[in-house]
N, C-alpha and C positions, 0 to 999 in steps of 0.2 A: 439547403435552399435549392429550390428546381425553376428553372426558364426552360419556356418552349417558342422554338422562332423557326420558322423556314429553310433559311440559312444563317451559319457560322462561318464568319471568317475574322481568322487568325494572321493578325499581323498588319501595320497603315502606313507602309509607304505608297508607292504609286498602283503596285499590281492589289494590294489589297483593298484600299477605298474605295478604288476602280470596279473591284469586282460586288463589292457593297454596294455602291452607286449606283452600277446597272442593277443588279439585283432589285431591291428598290423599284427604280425605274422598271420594271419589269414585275412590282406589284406585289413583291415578296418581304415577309416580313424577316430583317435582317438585322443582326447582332455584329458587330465589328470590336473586337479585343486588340489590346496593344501591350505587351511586354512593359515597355517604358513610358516614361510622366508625359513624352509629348509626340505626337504623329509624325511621319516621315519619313524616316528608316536614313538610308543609305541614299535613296532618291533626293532628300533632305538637304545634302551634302554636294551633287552633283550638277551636272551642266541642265541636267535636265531635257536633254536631247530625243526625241521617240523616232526611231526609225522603222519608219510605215509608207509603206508604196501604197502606189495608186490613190492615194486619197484626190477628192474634191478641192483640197486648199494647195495643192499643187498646180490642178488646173488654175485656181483662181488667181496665182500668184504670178502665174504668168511662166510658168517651169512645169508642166505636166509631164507626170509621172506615166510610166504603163506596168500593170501589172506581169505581164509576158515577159517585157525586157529583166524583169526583177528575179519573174521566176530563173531564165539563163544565167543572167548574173548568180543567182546561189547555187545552181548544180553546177556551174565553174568551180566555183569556191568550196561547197562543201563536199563537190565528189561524189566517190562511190560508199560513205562514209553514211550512208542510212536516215533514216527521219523522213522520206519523202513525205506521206502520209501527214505529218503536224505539221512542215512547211505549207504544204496545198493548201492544210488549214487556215492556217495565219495567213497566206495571200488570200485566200476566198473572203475573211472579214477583218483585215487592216482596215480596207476604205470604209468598211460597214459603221466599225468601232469609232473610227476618226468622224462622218457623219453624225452617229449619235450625238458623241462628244460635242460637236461643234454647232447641233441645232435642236438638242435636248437639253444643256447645262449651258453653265457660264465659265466653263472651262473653256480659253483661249487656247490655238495653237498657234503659227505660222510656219507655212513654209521656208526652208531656207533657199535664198535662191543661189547663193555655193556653198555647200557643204558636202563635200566629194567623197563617196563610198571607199570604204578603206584598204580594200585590197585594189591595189591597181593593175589597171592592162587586161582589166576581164571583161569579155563579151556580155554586154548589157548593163555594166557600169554606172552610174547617173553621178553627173556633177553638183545637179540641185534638183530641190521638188520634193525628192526623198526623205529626206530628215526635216521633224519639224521639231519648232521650239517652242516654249510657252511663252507667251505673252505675259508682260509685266503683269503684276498681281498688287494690289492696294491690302495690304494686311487687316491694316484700320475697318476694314469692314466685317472683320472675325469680332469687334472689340475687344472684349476682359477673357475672349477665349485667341488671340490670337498667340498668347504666352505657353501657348501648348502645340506651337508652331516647330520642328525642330531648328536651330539659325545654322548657316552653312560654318563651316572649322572656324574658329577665330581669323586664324590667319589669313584668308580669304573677304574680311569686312575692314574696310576703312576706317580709320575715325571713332575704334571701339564700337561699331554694327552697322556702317553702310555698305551695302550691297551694290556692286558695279557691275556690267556690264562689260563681256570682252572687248566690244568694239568702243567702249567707252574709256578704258584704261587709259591708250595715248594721253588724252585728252587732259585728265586728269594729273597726269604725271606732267604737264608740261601747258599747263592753263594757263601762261601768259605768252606764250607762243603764236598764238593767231586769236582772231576774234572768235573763230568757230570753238576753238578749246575754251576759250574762256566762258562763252554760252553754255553748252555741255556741260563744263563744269557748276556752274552756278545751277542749270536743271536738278545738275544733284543732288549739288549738296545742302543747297537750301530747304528743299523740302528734308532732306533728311534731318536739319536739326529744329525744323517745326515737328517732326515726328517725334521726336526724341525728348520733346515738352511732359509727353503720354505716354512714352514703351519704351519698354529696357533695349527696344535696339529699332534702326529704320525699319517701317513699313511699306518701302518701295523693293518686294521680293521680285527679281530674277533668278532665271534658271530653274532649275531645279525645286527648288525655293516656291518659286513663284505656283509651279506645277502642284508640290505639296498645296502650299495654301488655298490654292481654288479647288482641289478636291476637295477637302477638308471644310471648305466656306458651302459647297452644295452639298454634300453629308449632311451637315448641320441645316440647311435649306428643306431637305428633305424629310428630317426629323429622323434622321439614324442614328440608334445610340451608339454610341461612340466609349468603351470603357478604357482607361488608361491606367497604366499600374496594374495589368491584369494577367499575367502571366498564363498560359497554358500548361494545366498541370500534366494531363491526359487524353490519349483519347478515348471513348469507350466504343464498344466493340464487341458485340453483339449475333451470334448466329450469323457470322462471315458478313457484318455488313457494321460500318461504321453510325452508328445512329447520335452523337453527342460527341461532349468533351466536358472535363472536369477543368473550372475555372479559379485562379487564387485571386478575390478580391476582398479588397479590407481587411484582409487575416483571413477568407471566410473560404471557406471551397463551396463554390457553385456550379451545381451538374446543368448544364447546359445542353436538352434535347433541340437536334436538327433534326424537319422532317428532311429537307431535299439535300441536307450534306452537312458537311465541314470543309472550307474552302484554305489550306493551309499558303500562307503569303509571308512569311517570318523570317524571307533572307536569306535563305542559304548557308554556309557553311559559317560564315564569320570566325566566331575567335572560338569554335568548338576544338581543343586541341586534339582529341581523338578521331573525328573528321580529319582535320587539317592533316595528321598524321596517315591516316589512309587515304587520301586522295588530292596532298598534296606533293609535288617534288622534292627533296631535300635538297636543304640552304636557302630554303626561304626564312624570312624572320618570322617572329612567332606575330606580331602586330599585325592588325588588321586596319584596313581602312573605314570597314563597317561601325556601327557604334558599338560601344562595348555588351549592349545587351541584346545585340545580337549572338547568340549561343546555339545555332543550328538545331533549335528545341521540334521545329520542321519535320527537319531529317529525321533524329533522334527517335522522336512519337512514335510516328511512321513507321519510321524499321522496325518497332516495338510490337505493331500490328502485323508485319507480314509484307511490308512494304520493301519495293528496290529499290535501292539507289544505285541509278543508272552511271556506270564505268563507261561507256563504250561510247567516251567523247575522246576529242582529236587533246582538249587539254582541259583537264578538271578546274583550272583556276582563268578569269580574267584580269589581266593585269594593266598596272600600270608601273612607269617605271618611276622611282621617287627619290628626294633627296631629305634627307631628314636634320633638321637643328632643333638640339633637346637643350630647352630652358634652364634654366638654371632651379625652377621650382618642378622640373621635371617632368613639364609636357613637353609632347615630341611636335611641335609645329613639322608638317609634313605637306613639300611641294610635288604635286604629280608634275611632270614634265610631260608634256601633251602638244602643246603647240605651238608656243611662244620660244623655245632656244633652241631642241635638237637639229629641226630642221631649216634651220638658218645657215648662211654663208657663217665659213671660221668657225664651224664648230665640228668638230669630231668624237666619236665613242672607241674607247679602248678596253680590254681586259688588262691585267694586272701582265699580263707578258708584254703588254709596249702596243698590242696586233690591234688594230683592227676585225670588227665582227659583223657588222651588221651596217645596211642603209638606216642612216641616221633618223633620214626621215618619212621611214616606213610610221603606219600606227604603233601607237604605242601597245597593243597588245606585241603584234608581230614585233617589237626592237627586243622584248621583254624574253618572247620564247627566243630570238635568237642570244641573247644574253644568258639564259640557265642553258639551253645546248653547249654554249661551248665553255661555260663552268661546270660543265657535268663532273659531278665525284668530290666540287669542293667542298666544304664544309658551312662558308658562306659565299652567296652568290652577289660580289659586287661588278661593277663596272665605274669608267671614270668616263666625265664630260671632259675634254678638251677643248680652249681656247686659247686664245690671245687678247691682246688690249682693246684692237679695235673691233671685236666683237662682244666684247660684254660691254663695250662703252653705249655700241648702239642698239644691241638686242636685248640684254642682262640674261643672267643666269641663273636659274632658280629663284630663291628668294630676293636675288640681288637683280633688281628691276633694269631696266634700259635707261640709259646717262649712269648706270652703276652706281642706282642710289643705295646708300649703309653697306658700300662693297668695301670699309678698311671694319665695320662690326663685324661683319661676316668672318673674316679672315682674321681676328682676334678670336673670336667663335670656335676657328678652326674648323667649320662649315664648309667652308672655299679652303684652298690652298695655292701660293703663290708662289713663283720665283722667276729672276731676269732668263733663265739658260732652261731650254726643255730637260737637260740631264741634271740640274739642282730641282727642277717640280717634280721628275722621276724619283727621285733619291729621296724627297720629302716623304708623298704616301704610298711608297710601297712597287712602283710599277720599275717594269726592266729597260735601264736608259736609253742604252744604246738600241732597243727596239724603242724605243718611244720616239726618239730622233729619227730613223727611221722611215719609219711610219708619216709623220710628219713632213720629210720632203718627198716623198714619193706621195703624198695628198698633194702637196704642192704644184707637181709635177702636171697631174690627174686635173688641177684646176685650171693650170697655161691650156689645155687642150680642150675645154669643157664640157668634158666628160667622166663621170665616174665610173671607170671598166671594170673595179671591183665589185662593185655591190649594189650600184648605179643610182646613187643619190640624186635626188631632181630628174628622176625617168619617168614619173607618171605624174596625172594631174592630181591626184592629191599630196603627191610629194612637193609641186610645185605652188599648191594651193595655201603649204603652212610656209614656203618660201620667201623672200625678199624680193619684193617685182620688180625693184629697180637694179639687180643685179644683172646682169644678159653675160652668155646666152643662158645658164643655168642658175637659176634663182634660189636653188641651193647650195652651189658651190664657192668658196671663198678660202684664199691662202690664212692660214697662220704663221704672222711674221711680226708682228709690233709685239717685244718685251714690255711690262711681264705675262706670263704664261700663265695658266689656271686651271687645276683641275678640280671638279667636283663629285664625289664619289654619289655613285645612284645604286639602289638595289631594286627590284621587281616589287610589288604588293600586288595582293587580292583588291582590284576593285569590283568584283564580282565572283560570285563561284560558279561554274559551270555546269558540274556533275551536279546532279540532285534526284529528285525521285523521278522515277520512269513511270510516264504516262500515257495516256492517247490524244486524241484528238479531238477529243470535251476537257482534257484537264483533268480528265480521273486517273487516278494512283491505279500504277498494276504494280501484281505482287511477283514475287521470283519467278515466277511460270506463267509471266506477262498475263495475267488474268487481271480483269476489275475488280479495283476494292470498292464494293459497293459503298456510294456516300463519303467517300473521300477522296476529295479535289487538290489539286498544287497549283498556282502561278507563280510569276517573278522565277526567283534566284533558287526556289523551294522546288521548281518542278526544271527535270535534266536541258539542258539548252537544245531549243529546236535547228541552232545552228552546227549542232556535235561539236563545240567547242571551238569552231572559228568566230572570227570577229569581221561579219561583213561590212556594216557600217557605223556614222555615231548613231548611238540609241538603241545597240545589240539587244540589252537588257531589257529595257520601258518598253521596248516598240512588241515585244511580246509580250512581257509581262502585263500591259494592257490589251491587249488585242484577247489572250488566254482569258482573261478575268473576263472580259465583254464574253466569249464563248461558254464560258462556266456560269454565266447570270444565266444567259441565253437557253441554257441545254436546262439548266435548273429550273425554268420559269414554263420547262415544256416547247419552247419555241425551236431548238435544233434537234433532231430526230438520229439516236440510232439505227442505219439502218445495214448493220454489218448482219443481221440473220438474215432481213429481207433478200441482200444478197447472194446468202451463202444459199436461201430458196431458188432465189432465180436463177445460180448457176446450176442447182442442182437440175431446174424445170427443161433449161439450156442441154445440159447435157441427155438426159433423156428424151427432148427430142431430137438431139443430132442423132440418137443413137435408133429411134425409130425410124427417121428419114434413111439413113445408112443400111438400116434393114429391109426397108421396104425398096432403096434401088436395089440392094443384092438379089431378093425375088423377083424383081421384075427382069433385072439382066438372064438369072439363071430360066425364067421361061422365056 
């Protein structure tokens, strides 16, 4: 069986619908394949964050963004470490992409007006304006197709599948508290079990969530077919230029010719063990955060045709650092620790020698790479949360919420770990006592003075932004002194992979000897990070991997212009006539 379409794209989380959508919108007849039974990816799963400067919805929000301050902000951050070229690009059409989106679809954004770029202390920095979020999403208007939605981890939905909102949580955890939590909560939770009449889980999608479902609700507006269960067998490859790909649907292999490409979006590295093996550190765990059918089939194709996969980032993996309690039926329920405990007063990170290693509450990429630095060589790469009683009473700690709800399950779990004396919590998992005592009053110490001279906890506005505001002067800083003590072992995960194919600045795949593979396009987590592997702010991942997909509609539909000969003409034009003029004053000097 044979299909002929314009463009092919592979893979439906956010960079790939994305780049289907515009495509489309731009008049093209487009094919969108998915791996797995339901849309989403990894995007699915997430906060759903896109971090895009200079848009319009930052002006309108009242936090304008500038694209100049953005671009300083990243040659801070990323250095002398390459990529100018696809940055330029991605700042030239962030705002372009975010306009379409937000007056060509029904894809909501908003601005956030604090959500603080993640490297702190750098020249052109931005507090808000920059990261936007998606706007609640109504699922019920996918109807009998919203079950093809993917729902965020179990462990993350209330109530067996409600969906809450960060700034929503308090609320809920303590709904008789004021009147305002009680409203809040009732918002929620009532519609969610009129939902729940109709659908296996609520239809009031946040996050991530939310972002999936409204691509996926204008797909389907648009009339894009949408294949699921469709595997990428192949790609075909042709006279140096990619013209197709070989599809597994219904048992069936279907050759699938593209005139203007194949748009590869299938996530990145995920749980490809031989990937993960070359281009991850050792002592990472073998689990991934990605869905399981994520298999870096991307990568893989690709390399198969002659494709790079670009090395020459600053770190092949994006991380998060996590704490894991595996069921008793043996799923691994798994909490990212992101914003809600490390950087809170009373909480500290250790290695297994007792020490201290890193500002607690740097992002969680940056706690993660200083976490395998200074494990380097072990076998596995853990670290431990520290606290005490009156921090997990008022913040919680991983799974174990704030008021320390299910915190004596947890610690029968063996998840937490407890004890009255720091050297009986040392001696339980593993860490060296008399350095964990330590460590512990010399934090102490560090907190009488309000200052962290180590490592300098609550030193920038985003360290102070996941803080405690009622704490002064340092709204990360808090003594550990109320028995008992608590430590929670955390290890690093992939929530993104970094390394991937090396492209240009249309999103087209080059091969070992950075040439174009004709008709073969990357975005998302498939094409190498425009960031060389740092993590500037939330929405590292989405805020390119939509912006790329918007360029790869764009350059496919004939709208963006190579014009890398045009230039390589005009310098030549350039250079011959400096070289005329320089001739003609030499004759005139010498008569």
């Amino acid at each position: 069986m044979e299909q002929q379409v314009d463009l092919l794209v592979i893979g439906a989380g956010a960079a790939g619908m994305s780049a289907a959508l515009f495509a489309k919108m731009n008049g093209l007849n487009v094919l969108l394949c998915e791996k797995a039974e339901q849309v989403g990816g990894t995007t699915a799963t997430s906060g759903g964050t896109i971090w895009a400067p200079g848009s319009h919805l930052s002006v309108k929000a009242g936090v304008p963004d500038d694209i100049e301050q953005a671009r300083i902000f990243l040659k801070s951050v990323v250095g002398e470490r390459g990529g100018e070229a696809m940055r330029d690009a991605f700042l030239d059409s962030s705002p372009k992409m975010i306009r379409d989106l937000d007056e060509k679809t029904t894809v909501k954004l908003n601005a956030c007006l604090a959500h603080p770029d993640y490297v702190k202390n750098q020249p052109g920095e931005a507090f808000g304006g920059r990261a936007l979020a998606p706007a609640e999403f109504d699922g019920s208007l996918l109807g009998s197709d919203f079950k093809y939605v993917r729902p965020p981890r179990p462990e993350f939905m209330g109530l067996g599948g409600m969906m809450v909102n960060r700034n929503e949580l308090n609320a809920l955890l303590n709904p008789f508290s004021s009147g305002t939590n009680f409203m809040t909560t009732m918002k929620v939770v009532l519609p969610y079990f009129l939902s729940r009449l109709r659908y296996p889980r609520g239809t009031r999608l946040v996050m991530g969530n939310a972002l999936v479902g409204s691509l996926f609700y204008n797909l389907k507006q648009q009339h894009v077919p949408v294949w699921l269960d469709a595997p990428l067998q192949s790609l075909i490859y042709e006279n140096g230029k990619v013209i197709g790909a070989k599809i597994n649907r219904n048992n069936q292999e279907i050759i699938v010719k593209a005139a203007k490409g194949v748009v590869l979006a299938t996530g990145g590295v995920g749980w490809n063990a031989k990937l993960r093996e070359k281009l991850f550190p050792k002592g990472l765990t073998s689990d991934s955060l990605s869905p399981t059918s994520n298999t870096g089939d991307g990568l893989s194709l690709a390399h198969r045709v002659g494709a790079k996969i670009d090395q020459s980032v600053d770190s092949s993996v994006l991380y998060f650092p996590c704490s894991i309690h595996t069921h008793k039926n043996g799923y691994k329920a798994i909490w990212p620790h992101i914003i809600l405990d490390r950087g809170k007063p009373g909480v500290i990170a250790v290695n297994a020698d007792g020490k201290r290693f890193v500002n607690e509450s740097d992002s969680y990429h940056d706690f993660c790479m200083a976490q395998i630095q200074s494990n380097q060589g072990k076998e596995k790469i853990v670290s431990y949360l520290i606290c005490d009683e009156t921090a997990i009473q008022k913040y919680g700690l991983g799974f174990v919420l704030p008021g320390a709800k299910k915190l004596n399950y947890f610690l029968r779990e063996k998840y937490l770990f407890s004890a009255n004396t720091l050297e009986d919590l040392a001696n339980k998992v593993g860490i060296q006592a008399t350095a964990l005592n330590q460590t512990v009053q010399h934090f102490n110490q560090l907190v009488e003075q309000g200052e962290d001279r180590d490592f300098g906890k609550g030193s920038g506005v985003m360290n102070r932004f996941n803080g405690d505001p009622d704490v002064t002067p340092n709204p990360c800083l808090g003594k550990l002194l109320k028995a008992p003590f608590y430590a929670l072992p955390v290890i690093p995960m992939d929530c993104a992979s970094s390394g991937g194919l090396a492209g240009d600045e249309f999103g087209r795949v080059l091969d070992e000897n950075n040439q174009v593979i004709q008709g073969l396009f990357a975005c998302g987590n498939d094409l190498s990070s425009i960031f060389k592997g740092t993590y500037p702010g939330p929405g590292t991942t989405l805020g390119p991997g939509m912006v790329f997909a918007w360029r790869i509609a764009q350059f496919a539909a004939g709208k963006l212009k190579d014009h890398s000969n045009n230039h390589s003409h005009e310098k030549l034009l350039e250079k011959t006539h400096l070289s005329i003029f320089q001739n003609s004053t030499q004759e005139q000097k010498t008569a």
